[in-house]
C-alpha positions, 0 to 999 in steps of 0.5 A: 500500500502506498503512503497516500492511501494510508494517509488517506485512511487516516484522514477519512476513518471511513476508508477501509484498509484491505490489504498488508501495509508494509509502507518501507516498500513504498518509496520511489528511489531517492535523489541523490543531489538536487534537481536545478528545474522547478518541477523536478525538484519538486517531485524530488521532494515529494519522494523525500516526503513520501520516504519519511512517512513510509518510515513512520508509519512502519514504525507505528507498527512495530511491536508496543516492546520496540516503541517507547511513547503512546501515539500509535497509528490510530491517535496519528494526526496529520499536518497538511499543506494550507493549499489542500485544506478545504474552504471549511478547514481553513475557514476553522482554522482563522476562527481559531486564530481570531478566538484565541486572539481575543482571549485574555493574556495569561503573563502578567502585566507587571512583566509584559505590560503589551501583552493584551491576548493569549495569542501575544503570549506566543509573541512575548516568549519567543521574543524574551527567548529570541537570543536563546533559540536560534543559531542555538543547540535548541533551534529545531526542537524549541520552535517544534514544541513552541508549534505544537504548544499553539496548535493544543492552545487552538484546539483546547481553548478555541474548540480548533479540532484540525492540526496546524497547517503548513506553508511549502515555501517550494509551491509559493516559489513556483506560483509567486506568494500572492496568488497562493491560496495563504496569501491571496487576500481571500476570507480563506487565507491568513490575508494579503499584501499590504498596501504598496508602498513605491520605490522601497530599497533593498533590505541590507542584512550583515553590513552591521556586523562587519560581514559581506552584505546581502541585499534582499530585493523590497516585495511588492507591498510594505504597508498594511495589510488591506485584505483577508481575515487579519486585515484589521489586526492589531500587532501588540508588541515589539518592534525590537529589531526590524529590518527596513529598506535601505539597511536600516533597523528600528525597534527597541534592540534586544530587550531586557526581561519585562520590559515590553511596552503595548505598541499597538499598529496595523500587519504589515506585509511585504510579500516578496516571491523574489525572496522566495524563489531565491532563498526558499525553492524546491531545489533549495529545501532538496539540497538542504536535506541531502547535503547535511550529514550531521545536525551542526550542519544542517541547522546552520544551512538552513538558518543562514550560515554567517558570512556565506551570502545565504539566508537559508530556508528560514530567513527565506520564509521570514523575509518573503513574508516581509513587513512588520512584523515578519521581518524581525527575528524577535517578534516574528509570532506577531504574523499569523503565518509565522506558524506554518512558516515554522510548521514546513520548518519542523517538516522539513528538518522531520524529512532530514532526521528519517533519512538516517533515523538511527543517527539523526534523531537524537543529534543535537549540536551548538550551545545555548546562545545565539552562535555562542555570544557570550560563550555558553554551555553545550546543548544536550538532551537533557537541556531543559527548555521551557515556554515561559507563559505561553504554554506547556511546562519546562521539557527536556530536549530529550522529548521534543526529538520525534514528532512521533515519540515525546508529546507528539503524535504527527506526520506531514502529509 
């Protein structure tokens, strides 16, 4: 049986399975370097992706003695791409958003005073955190938990019963961002562009730092956003560090704990597909997982390594989104499609670690701050991470390594 057909099982428990699975002899031959072509390298991903959920699922099959973890295939669930949700699943999805928008916060005032929703509680941890998980040992496993933490708060505080869905930045490449069915401005989406704005400069990253700089065409926006669900959303907190034309920042810079005042204004966006086939395309995500061998390597690559010219697939998702708050590292979360940025993320480092699960699933590597300034200790798996306020509590690395050991139960389809 192929891995669509027993996905597809899953999805619609209706479907009866009649035959023996044995999801190891489905997989087509897997690439051995990148494709250069679009469409090519698409399909290399697709066999990529169809490769991880053929391990998987044989995986929940072994005997209960070979597992350790509760999820089995009948509690697997399944993360899918925006574009082959249906009107009503997206639809379900925004009104989670919205809800849990509207909800009350649960970090103190004294502490964040522009923490006004649940929702800025995401905000709020990952910009007191920002200098802790990224170019850090916890990248990967934090931002897989900090997902998973929002998609629970979806579904346990605002009735949400689908999974987090995923953006492939690949599709986006191929089609530009702002006729995709997430960007498209439509009451599905998670809204639009924003209003344009003329003659913007390029975005200059690494001048500062004394590195070569790298120049990031403006996108086609750059105000606020004028159409979709979000169009009248408030961004609370930040900025701390936002990119804007021509090499400039603006923003509080990093911020001391408690220090968060209540700034709020409009979404912005800058939706910038040149980014985004530059940085983010199929062949970029295919080259990424088949040319790492070890962790360091991969996480580096896929964030930017420093000085090398590249983004990596992470800044090309953040930086094709664009605007404010999409642009700055600290407050990210403020952009509703920050989740299913980070949702192909975890996919994609998913796909990577069940190419060699026996190697790969436990490496960990780097320290515990922002490319070890100021030094610090190695990460391990018994580093523990926490979420502060917004959810959760504090969880060794050990137990964020398997998006189906740990807490977690969840393939991407």
């Amino acid at each position: 049986m192929r891995v669509t057909a027993l996905i597809g099982a899953l999805l619609f428990p209706a479907c009866v399975i009649s035959e023996p699975i044995d999801p190891r002899q489905a997989s087509d031959s897997l690439p051995a370097e990148p494709a250069s072509e679009p469409a090519a390298a698409s399909q290399q991903l697709q066999v990529l992706s169809n490769h991880t959920n053929d391990e998987i699922l044989a995986s929940l099959q072994d005997s209960p003695q070979k597992r350790s973890g509760e999820c089995t295939l009948k509690n697997l669930s399944i993360r899918r791409e925006w574009g082959t949700l249906s009107k009503s699943e997206r639809e379900s999805y925004i009104k989670a958003v919205q809800c849990i928008q509207k909800l009350p916060a649960r970090t103190p005032s004294a502490l964040v005073p522009g923490a006004k929703s649940r929702y800025d509680d995401f905000v709020a941890t990952h910009i007191n955190q920002t200098l802790n998980i990224h170019y850090t040992g916890t990248f990967l496993a934090w931002h897989r938990w900090f997902t998973w933490e929002y998609e629970q708060a979806l579904r346990s505080e605002c009735g949400y019963t689908g999974t987090q869905p995923y953006w492939d930045w690949a599709i986006t490449a191929n089609t530009s961002m702002e006729i995709s069915p997430l960007f498209d401005g439509s009451a599905t989406s998670l809204s639009g562009n924003g209003a344009p704005i003329t003659n913007q400069a390029d975005i200059v990253l690494g001048a500062s730092t004394g590195l070569p700089p790298i120049y990031l065409p403006p996108g086609t926006g750059g105000g606020c956003v004028t159409s979709g669900p979000f169009k009248n959303m408030s961004v609370n907190l930040g900025p701390v560090a936002l990119g804007q034309p021509g090499g400039t920042s603006s923003g509080s810079g990093p911020v001391v704990p408690g220090q968060f005042s209540w700034n709020p204004r409009c979404l912005k966006r800058d939706l910038s597909t040149a980014v985004n086939r530059r940085y983010a395309n199929a062949s970029s995500v295919v080259g990424l997982v088949l040319g790492s061998d070890d962790v360091d390597a991969f996480q580096m690559a896929m964030q930017g390594v420093p000085g090398s010219g590249s983004i990596g697939v992470h800044g090309g998702g953040h930086y094709s989104l664009g605007g404010d708050p999409g642009r700055d590292v600290f407050v990210s979360p403020g952009d509703p499609a920050f989740y299913a940025h980070h949702s192909q993320i975890d996919r994609v480092w998913t796909i990577w670690q069940w190419l060699d699960i026996e190697k790969r699933q436990n490496q960990v590597a780097g320290t515990g701050t922002f490319l070890n300034s100021p030094p610090s200790p190695d990460t391990t798996l018994d580093t523990v991470v926490d979420l502060g306020y917004a959810a959760g509590t504090p969880t060794k690395m050990a137990d964020l390594m398997s998006t189906v050991n740990g807490p977690f139960c969840y393939l991407y389809a």
